[in-house]
N, CA, C and O atoms as a GROMACS GRO file, in nm:
protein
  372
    1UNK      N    1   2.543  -0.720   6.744
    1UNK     CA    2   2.406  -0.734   6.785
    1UNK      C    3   2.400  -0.748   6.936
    1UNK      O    4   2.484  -0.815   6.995
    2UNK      N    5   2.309  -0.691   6.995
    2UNK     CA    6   2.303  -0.682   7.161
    2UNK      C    7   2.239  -0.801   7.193
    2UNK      O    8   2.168  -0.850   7.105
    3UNK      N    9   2.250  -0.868   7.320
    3UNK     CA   10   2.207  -1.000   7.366
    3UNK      C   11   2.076  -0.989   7.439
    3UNK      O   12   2.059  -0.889   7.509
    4UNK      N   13   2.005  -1.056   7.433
    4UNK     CA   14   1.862  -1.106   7.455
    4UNK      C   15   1.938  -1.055   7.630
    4UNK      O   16   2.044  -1.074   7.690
    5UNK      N   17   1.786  -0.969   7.659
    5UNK     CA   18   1.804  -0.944   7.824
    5UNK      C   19   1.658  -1.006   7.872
    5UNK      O   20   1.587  -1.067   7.792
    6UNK      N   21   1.613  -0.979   8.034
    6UNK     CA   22   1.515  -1.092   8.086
    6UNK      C   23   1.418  -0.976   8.009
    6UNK      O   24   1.319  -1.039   7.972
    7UNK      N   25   1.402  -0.842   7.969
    7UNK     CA   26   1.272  -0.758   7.962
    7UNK      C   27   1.274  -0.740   7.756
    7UNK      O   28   1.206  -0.669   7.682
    8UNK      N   29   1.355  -0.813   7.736
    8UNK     CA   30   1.398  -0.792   7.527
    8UNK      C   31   1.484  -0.873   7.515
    8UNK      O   32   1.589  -0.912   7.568
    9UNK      N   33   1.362  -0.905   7.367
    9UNK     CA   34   1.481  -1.019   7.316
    9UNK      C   35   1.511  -0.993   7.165
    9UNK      O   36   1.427  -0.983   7.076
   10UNK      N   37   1.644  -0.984   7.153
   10UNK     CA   38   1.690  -0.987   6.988
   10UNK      C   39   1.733  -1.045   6.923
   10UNK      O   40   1.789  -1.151   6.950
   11UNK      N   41   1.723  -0.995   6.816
   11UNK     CA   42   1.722  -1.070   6.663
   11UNK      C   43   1.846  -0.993   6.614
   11UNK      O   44   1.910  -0.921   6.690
   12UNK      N   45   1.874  -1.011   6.488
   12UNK     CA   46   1.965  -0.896   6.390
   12UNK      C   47   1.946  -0.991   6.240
   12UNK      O   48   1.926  -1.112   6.225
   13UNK      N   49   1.959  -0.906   6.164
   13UNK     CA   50   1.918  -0.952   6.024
   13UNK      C   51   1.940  -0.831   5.953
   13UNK      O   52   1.938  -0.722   6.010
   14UNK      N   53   1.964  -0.847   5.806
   14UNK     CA   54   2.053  -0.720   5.737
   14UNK      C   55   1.966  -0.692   5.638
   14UNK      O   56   1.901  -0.793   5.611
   15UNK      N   57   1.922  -0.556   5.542
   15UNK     CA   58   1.876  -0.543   5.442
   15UNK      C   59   1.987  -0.557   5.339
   15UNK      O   60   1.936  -0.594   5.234
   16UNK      N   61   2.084  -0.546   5.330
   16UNK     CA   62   2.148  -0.580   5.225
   16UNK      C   63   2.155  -0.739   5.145
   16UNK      O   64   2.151  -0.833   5.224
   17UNK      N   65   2.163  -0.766   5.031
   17UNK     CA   66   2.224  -0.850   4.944
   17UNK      C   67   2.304  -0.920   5.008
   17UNK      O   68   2.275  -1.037   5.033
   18UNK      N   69   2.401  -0.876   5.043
   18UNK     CA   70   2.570  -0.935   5.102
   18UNK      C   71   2.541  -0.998   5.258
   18UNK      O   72   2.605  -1.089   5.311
   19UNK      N   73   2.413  -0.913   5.321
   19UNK     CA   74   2.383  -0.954   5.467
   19UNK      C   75   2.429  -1.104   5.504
   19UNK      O   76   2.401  -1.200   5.432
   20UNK      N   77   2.491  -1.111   5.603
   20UNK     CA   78   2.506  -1.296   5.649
   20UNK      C   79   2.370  -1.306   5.655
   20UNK      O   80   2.352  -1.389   5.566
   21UNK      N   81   2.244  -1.277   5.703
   21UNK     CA   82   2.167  -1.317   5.726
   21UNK      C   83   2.045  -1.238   5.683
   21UNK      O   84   2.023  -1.146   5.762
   22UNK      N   85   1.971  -1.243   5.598
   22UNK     CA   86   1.884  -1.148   5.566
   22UNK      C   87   1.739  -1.120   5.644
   22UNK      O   88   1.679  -1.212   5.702
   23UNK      N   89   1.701  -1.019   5.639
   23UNK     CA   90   1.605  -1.010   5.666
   23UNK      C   91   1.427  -1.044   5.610
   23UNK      O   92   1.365  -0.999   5.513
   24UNK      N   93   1.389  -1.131   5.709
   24UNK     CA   94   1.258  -1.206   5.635
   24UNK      C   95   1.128  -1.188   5.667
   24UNK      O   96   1.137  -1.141   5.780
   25UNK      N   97   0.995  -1.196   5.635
   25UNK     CA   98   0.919  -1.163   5.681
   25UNK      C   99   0.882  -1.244   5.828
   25UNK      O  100   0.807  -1.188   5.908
   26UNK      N  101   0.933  -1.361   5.853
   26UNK     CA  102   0.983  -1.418   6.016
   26UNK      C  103   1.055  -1.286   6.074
   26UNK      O  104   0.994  -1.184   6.104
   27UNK      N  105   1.138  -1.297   6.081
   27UNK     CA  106   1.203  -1.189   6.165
   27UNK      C  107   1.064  -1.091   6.200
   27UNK      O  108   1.014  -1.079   6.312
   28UNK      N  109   1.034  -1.050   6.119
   28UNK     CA  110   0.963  -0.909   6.139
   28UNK      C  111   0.832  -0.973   6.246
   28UNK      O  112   0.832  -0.922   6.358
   29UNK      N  113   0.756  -1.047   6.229
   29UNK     CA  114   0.626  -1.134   6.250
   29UNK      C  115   0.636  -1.157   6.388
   29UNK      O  116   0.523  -1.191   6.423
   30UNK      N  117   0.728  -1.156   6.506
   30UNK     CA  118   0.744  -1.172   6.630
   30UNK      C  119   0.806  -1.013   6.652
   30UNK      O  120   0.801  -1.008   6.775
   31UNK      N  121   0.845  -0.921   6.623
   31UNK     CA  122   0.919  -0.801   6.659
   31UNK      C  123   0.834  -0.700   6.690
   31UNK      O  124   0.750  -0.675   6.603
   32UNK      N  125   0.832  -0.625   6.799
   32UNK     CA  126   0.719  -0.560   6.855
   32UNK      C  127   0.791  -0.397   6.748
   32UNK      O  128   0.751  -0.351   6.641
   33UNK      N  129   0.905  -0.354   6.837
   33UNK     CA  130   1.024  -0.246   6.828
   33UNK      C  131   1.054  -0.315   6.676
   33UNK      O  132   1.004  -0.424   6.650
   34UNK      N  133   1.126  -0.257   6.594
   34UNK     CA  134   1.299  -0.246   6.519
   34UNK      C  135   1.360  -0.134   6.554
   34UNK      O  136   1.342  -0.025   6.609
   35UNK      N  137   1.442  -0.205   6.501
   35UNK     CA  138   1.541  -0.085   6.526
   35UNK      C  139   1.651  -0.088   6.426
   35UNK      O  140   1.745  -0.167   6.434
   36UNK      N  141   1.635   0.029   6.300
   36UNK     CA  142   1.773   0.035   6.227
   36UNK      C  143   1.875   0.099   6.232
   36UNK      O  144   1.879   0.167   6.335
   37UNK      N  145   1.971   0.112   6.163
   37UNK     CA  146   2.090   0.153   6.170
   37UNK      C  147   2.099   0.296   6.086
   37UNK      O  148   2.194   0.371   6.112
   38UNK      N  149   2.033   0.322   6.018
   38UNK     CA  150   2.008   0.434   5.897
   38UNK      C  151   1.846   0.444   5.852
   38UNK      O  152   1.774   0.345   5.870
   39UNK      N  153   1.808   0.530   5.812
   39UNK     CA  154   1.672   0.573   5.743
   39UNK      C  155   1.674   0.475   5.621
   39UNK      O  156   1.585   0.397   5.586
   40UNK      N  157   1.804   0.496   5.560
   40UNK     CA  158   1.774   0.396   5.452
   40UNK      C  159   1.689   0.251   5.503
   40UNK      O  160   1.575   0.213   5.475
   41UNK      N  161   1.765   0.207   5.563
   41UNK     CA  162   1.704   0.048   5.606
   41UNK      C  163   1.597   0.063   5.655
   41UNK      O  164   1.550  -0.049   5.675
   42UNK      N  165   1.512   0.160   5.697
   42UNK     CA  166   1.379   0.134   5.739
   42UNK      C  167   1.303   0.212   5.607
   42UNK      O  168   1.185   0.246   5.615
   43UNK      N  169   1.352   0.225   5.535
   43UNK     CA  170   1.311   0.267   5.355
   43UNK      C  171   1.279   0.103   5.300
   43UNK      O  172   1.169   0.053   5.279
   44UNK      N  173   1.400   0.047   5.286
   44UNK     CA  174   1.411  -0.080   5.242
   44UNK      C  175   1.293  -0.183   5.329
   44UNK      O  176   1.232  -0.274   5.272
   45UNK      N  177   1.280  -0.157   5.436
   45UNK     CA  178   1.163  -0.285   5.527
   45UNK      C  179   1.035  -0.217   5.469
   45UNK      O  180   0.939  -0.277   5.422
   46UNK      N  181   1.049  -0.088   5.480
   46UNK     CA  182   0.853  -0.044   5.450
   46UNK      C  183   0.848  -0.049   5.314
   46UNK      O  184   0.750   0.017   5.280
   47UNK      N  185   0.898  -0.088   5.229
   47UNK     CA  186   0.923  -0.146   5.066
   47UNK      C  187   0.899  -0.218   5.053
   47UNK      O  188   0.807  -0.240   4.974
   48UNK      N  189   0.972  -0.326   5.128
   48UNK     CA  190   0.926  -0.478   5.080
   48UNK      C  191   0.856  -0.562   5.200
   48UNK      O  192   0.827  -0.680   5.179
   49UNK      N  193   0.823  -0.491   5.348
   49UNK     CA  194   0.787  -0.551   5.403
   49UNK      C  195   0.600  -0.500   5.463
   49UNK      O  196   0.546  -0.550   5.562
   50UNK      N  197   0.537  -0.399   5.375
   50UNK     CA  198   0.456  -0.338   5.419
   50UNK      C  199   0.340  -0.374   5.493
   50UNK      O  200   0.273  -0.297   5.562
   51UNK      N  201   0.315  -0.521   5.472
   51UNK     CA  202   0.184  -0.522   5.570
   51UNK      C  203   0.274  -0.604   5.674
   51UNK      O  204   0.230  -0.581   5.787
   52UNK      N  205   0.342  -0.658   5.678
   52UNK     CA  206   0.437  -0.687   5.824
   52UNK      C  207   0.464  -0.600   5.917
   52UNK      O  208   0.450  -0.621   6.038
   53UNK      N  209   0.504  -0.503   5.869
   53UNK     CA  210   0.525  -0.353   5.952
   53UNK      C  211   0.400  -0.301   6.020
   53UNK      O  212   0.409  -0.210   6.102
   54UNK      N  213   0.294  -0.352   5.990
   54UNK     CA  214   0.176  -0.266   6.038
   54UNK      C  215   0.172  -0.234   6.146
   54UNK      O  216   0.192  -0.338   6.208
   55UNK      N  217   0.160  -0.159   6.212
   55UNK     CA  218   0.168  -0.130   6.382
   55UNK      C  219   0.275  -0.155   6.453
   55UNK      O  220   0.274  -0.186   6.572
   56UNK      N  221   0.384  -0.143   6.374
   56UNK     CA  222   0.529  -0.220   6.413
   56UNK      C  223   0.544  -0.048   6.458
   56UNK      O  224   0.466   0.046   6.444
   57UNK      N  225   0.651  -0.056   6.502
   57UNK     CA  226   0.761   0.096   6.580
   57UNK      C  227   0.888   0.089   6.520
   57UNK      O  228   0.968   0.013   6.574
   58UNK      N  229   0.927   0.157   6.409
   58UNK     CA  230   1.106   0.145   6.383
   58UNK      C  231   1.179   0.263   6.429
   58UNK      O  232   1.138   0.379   6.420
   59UNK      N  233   1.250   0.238   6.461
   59UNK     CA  234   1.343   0.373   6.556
   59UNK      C  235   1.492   0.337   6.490
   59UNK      O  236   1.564   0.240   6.517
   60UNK      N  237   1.518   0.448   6.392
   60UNK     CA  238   1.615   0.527   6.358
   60UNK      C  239   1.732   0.499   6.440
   60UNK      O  240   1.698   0.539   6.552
   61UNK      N  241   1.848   0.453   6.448
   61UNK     CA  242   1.968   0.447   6.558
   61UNK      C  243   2.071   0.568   6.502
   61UNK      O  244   2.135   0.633   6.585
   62UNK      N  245   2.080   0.587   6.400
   62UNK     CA  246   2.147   0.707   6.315
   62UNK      C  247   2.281   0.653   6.350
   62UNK      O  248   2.357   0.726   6.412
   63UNK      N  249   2.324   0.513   6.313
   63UNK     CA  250   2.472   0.506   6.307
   63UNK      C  251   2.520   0.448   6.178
   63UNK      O  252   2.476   0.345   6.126
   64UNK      N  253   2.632   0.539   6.125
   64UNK     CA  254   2.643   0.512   5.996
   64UNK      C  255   2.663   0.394   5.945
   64UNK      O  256   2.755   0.341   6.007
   65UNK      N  257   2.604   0.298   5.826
   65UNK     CA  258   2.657   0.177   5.790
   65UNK      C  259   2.784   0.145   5.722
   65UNK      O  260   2.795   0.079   5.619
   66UNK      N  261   2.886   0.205   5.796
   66UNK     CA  262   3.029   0.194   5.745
   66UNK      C  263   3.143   0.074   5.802
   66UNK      O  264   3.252   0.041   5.755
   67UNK      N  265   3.075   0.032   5.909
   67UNK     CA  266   3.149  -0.043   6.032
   67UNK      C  267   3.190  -0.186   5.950
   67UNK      O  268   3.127  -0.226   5.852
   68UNK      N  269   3.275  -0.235   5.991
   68UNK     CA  270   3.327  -0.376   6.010
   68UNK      C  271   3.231  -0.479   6.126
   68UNK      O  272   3.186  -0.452   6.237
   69UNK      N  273   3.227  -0.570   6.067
   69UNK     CA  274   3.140  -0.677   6.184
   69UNK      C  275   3.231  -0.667   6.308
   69UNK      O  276   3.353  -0.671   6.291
   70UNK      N  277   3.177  -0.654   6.433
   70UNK     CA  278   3.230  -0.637   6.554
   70UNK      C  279   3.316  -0.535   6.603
   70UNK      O  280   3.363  -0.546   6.717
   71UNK      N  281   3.344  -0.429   6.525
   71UNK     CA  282   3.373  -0.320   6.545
   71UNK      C  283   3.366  -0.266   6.633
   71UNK      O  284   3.247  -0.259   6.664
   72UNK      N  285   3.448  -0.198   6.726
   72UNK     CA  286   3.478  -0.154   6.856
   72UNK      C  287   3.409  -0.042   6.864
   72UNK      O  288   3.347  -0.039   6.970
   73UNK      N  289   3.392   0.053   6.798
   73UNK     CA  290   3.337   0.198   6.773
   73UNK      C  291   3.187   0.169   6.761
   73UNK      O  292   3.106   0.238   6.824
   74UNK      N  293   3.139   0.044   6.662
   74UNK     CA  294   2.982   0.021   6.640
   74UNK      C  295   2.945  -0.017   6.760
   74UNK      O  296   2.855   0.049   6.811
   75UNK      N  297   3.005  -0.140   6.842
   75UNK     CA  298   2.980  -0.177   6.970
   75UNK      C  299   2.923  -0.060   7.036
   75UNK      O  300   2.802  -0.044   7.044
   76UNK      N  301   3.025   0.040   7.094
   76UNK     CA  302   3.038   0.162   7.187
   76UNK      C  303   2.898   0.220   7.124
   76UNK      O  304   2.808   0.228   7.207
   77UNK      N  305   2.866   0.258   6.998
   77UNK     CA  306   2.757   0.316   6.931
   77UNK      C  307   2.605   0.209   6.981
   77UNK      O  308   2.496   0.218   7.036
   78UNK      N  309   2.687   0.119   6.919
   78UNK     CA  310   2.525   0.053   7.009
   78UNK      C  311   2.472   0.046   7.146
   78UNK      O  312   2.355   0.038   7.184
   79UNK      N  313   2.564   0.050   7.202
   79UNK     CA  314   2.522   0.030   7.374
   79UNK      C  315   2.442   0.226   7.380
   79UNK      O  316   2.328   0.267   7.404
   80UNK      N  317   2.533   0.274   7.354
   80UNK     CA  318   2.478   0.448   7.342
   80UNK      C  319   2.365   0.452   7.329
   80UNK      O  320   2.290   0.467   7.426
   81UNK      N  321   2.322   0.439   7.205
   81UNK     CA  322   2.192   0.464   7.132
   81UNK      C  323   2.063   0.318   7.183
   81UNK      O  324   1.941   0.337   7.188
   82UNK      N  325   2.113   0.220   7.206
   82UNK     CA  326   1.996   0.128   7.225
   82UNK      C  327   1.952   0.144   7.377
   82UNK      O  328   1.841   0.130   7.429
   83UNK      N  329   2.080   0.178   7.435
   83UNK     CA  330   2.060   0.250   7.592
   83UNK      C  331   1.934   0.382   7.623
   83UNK      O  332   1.844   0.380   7.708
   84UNK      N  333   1.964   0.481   7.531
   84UNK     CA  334   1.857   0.573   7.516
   84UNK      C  335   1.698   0.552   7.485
   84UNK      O  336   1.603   0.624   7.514
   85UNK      N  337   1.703   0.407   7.405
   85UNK     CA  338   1.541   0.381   7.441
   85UNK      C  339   1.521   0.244   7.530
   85UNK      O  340   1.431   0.228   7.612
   86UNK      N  341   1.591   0.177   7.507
   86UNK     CA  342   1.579   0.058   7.605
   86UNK      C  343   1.575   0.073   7.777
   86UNK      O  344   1.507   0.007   7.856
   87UNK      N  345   1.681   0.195   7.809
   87UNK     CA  346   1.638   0.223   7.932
   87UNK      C  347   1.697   0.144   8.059
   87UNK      O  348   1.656   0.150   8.175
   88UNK      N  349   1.849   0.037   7.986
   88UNK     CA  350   1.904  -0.078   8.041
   88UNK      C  351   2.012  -0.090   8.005
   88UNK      O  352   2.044  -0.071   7.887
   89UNK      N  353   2.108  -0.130   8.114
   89UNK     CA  354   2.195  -0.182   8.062
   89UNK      C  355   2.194  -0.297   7.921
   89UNK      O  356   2.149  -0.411   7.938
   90UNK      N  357   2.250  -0.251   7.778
   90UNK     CA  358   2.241  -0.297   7.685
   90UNK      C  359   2.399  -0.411   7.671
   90UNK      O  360   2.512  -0.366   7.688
   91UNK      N  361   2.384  -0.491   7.653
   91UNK     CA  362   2.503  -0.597   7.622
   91UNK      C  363   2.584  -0.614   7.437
   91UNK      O  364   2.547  -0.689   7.347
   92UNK      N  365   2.663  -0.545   7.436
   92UNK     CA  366   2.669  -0.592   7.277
   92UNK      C  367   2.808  -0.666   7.267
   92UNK      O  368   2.908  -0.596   7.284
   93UNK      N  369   2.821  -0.782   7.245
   93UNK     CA  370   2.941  -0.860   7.272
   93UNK      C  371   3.071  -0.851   7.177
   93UNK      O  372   3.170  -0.919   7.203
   0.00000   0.00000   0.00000
């Protein structure tokens, strides 16, 4: 998950079952942007999260959900892709 910068601040929370941390209708209720990892997962939020989402923005990251937590390759993938709309140096630790 990328670190809160002075112009965005983040969250991370999982649609899966197994997620350390799931995703709740909190999470969503302060989030201007999301941003998932697959189409699926923004399948799964506009399912169960539909009037939360209202006027929300989810943007697609198209990186596969195959990774290991902290994964060197997902890292590199995230800075890539969150770089392309964020527009900033992105931090993912």
């Amino acid at each position: 998950m990328p670190d809160s910068t002075p112009t965005c601040q983040a969250r991370s929370a999982g649609t899966e079952p197994g997620a350390r941390v799931r995703v709740t209708a909190g999470h969503l209720g302060w989030a201007e942007v999301l941003f998932v990892m697959e189409r699926h997962h923004a399948d799964i939020l506009r399912q169960k999260f539909p009037q939360e989402l209202a006027g929300k923005r989810i943007i697609n990251l198209r990186i596969p959900d195959k990774f290991h937590f902290m994964d060197h390759i997902l890292q590199d993938l995230l800075r890539e892709r969150l770089r392309e709309h964020l527009g900033e140096d992105v931090d993912v630790p």
